[in-house]
C-alpha positions in Angstrom: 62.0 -116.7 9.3 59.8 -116.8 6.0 56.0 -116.6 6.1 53.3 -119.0 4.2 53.2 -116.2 1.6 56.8 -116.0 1.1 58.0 -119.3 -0.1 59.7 -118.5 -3.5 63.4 -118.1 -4.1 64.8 -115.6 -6.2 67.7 -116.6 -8.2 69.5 -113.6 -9.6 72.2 -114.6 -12.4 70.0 -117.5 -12.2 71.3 -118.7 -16.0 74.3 -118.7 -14.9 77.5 -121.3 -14.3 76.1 -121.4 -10.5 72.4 -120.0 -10.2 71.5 -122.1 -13.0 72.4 -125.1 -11.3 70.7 -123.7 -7.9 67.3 -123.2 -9.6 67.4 -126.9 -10.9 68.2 -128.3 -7.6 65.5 -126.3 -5.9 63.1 -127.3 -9.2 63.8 -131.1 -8.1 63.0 -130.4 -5.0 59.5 -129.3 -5.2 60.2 -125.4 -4.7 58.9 -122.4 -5.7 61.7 -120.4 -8.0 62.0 -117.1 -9.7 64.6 -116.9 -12.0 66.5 -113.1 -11.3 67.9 -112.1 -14.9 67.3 -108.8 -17.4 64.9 -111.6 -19.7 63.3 -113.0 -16.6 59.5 -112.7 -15.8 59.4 -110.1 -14.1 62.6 -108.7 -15.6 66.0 -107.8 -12.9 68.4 -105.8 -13.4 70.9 -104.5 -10.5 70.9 -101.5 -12.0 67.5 -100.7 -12.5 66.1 -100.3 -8.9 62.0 -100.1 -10.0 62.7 -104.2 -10.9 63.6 -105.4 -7.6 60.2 -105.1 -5.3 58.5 -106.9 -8.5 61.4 -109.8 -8.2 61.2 -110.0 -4.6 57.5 -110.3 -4.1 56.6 -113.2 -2.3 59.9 -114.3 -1.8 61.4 -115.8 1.9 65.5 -116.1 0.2 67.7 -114.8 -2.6 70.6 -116.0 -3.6 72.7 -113.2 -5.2 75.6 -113.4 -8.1 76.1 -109.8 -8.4 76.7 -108.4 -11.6 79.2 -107.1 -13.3 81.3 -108.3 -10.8 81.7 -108.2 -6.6 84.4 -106.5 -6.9 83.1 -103.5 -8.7 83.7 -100.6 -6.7 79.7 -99.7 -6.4 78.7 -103.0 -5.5 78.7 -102.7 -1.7 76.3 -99.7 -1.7 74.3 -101.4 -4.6 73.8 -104.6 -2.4 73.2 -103.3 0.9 70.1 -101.0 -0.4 68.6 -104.5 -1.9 69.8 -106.6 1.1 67.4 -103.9 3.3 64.6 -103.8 0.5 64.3 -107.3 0.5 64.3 -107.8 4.3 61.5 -105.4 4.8 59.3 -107.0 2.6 59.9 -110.4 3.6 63.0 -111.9 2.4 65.4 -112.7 5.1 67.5 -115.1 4.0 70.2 -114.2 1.5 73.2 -116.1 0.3 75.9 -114.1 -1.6 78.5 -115.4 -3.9 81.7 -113.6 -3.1 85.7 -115.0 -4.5 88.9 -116.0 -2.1 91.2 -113.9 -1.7 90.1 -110.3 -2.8 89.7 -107.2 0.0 88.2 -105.6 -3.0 84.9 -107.8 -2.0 84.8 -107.5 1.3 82.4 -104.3 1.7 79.9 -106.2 -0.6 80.3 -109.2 1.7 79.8 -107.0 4.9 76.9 -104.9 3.3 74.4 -108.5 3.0 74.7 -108.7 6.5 71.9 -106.2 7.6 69.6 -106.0 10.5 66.8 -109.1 10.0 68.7 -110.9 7.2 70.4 -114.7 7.7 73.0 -113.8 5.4 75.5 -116.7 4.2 78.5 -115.8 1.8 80.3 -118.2 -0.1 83.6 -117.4 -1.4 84.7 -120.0 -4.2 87.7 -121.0 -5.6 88.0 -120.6 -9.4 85.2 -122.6 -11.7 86.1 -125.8 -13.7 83.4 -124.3 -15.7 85.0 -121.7 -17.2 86.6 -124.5 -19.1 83.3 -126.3 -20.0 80.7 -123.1 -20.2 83.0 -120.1 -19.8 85.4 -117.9 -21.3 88.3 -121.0 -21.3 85.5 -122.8 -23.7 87.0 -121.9 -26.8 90.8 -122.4 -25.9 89.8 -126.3 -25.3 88.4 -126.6 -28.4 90.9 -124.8 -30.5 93.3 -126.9 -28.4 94.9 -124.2 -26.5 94.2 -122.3 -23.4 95.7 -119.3 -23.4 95.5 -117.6 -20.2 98.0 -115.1 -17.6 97.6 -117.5 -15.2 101.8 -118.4 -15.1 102.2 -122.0 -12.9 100.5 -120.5 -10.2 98.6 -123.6 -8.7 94.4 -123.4 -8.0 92.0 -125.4 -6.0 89.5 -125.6 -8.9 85.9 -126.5 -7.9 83.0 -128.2 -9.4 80.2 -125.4 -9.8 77.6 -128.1 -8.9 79.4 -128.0 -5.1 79.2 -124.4 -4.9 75.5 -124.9 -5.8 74.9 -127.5 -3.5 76.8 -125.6 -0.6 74.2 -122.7 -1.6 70.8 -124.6 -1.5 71.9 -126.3 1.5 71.9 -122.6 3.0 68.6 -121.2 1.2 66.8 -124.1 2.3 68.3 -125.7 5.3 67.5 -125.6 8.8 69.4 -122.3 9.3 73.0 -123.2 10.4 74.8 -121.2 7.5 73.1 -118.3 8.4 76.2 -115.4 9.9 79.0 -117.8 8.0 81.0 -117.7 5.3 82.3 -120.7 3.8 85.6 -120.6 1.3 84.7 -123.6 -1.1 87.8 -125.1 -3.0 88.3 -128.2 -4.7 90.3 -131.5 -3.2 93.3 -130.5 -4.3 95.9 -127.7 -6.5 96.1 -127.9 -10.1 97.8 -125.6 -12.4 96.5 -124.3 -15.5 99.0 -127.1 -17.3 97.6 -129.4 -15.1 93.8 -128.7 -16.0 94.6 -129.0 -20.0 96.0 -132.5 -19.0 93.2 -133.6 -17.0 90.5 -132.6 -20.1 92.9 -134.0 -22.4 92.4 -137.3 -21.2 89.1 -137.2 -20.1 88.1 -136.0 -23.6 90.5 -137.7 -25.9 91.2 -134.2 -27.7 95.1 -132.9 -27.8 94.2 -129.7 -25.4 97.6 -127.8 -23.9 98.1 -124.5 -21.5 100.0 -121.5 -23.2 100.8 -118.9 -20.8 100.7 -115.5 -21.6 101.7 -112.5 -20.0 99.1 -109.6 -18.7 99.8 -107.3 -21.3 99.3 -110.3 -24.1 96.6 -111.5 -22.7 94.9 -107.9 -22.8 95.6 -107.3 -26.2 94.2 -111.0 -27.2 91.0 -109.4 -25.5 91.2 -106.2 -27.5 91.3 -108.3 -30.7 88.0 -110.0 -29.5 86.7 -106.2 -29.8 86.1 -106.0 -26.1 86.0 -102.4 -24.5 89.1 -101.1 -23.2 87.2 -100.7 -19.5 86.5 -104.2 -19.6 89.9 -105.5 -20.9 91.6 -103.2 -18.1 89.1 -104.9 -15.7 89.5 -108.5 -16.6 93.7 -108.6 -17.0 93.6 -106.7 -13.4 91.6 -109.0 -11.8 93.0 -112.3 -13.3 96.3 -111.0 -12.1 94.7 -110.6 -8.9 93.0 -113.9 -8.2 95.8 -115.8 -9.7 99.2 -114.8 -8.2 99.0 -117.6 -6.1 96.7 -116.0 -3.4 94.5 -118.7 -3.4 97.0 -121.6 -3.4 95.4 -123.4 -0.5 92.6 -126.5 -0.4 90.0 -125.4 2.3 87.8 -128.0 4.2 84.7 -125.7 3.3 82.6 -128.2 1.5 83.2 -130.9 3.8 81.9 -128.7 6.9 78.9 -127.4 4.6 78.0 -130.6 3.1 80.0 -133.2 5.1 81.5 -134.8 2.0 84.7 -134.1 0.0 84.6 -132.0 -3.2 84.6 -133.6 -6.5 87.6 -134.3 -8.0 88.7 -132.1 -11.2 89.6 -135.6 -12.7 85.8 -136.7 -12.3 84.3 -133.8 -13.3 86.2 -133.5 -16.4 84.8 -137.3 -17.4 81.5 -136.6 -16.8 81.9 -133.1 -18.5 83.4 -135.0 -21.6 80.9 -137.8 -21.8 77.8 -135.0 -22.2 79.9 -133.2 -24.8 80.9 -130.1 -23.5 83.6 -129.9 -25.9 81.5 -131.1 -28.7 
């Protein structure tokens, strides 16, 4: 339970695909928000442990995107020391944003769920954003999404469910608390699939060119990224997207009890404010 004093929720990654989305809908709703980010006020950074008790104060819930990623293999210990900071000074209920399908993220899942917290994890299914806001951005305009990602077939979601499902549990009447929810979308798409939908949604000629691991690590060197990070990124695409995660879930139904958005829908809407210029 939250005291009077501690009605603010801290968003961390809270300019991001998801938490940017969860601090507008709790803006709308009349609620006290801190935005959780290296440029916030007060500045957070996961790494820097002096700037969580100034982030926290006052706060009753967190939501946490972790960063650089859940998977990392010091995020579980890095997680579990906030998750016991912020319940001793107040803020008990935390939602974490975890991904299907990975037993590299289940120690950072298990390490929210301290003693006092009314922890919630939601494990989502790949972003349609990534083709509107993320790294898939570019392909769609240059007309081609290149991407490791074979014909293996995805239950894309809209990031504005995943944000919905994790308001619902930061502000709700405490039935997510001690549950994880897998979010997908309505139905499997592959990547081919995806260029199709946006295609017609947006008018532009936008196709899928799969690539192997190798290529598409080398594409990533050319960017200039660091060899860490390219080793990081080709081994966790191959991960999350060797058909895993081929399955539609009921998870936003039983959060929210509606259907996810279609990809079809989303991609309209995404056109008509101009994501792709």
């Amino acid at each position: 339970m939250t005291t009077t004093e501690n009605t603010t929720t801290l968003v961390l990654g809270g300019t991001g695909k998801t938490g940017r989305r969860i601090a507008e809908r709790l803006t709308a709703a009349g609620r006290p928000v801190r935005i959780g980010s290296r440029g916030g006020e007060p500045p957070f950074d996961w790494e820097d442990r002096t700037t969580w008790a100034p982030a926290l104060r006052g706060t009753g819930a967190a939501y946490l995107a972790y960063y650089p990623d859940i998977a990392d293999p010091g995020a579980a210990d890095t997680l579990r020391a906030f998750a016991e900071q912020a319940v001793r000074g107040g803020t008990r209920r935390l939602v974490l944003l975890s991904a299907r399908g990975m037993e590299a993220t289940l120690p950072a899942e298990r390490a929210v769920a301290v003693d006092g917290a009314e922890w919630t994890v939601i494990r989502a299914s790949w972003f349609f954003q990534n083709f509107t806001e993320g790294i898939l951005r570019d392909g769609v305009l240059g007309g081609e999404i290149v991407f490791p990602a074979g014909d293996v077939k995805e239950p894309f979601i809209d990031a504005d469910d995943i944000a919905e499902v994790a308001v619902a549990a930061l502000t709700g009447d405490g039935r997510h608390a001690g549950r994880i929810h897998d979010l997908t979308g309505p139905r499997l798409l592959t990547f081919a699939e995806v260029a199709a939908e946006i295609a017609r949604a947006s008018g532009r000629e936008v196709h899928y060119a799969p690539v192997s691991a190798a290529g598409y690590g080398a594409l990533l060197s050319g960017y200039g990224l660091p060899d860490d990070l390219v080793a990081f990124l080709t081994e966790l695409f191959g991960t999350l997207l060797d058909g895993r995660n081929a399955r539609v879930t009921d998870g936003v139904h039983r959060a929210l009890g509606r259907a996810p958005r279609d990809i079809a829908d989303v991609a309209r809407e995404a056109a008509a404010d101009r994501a792709w210029g």
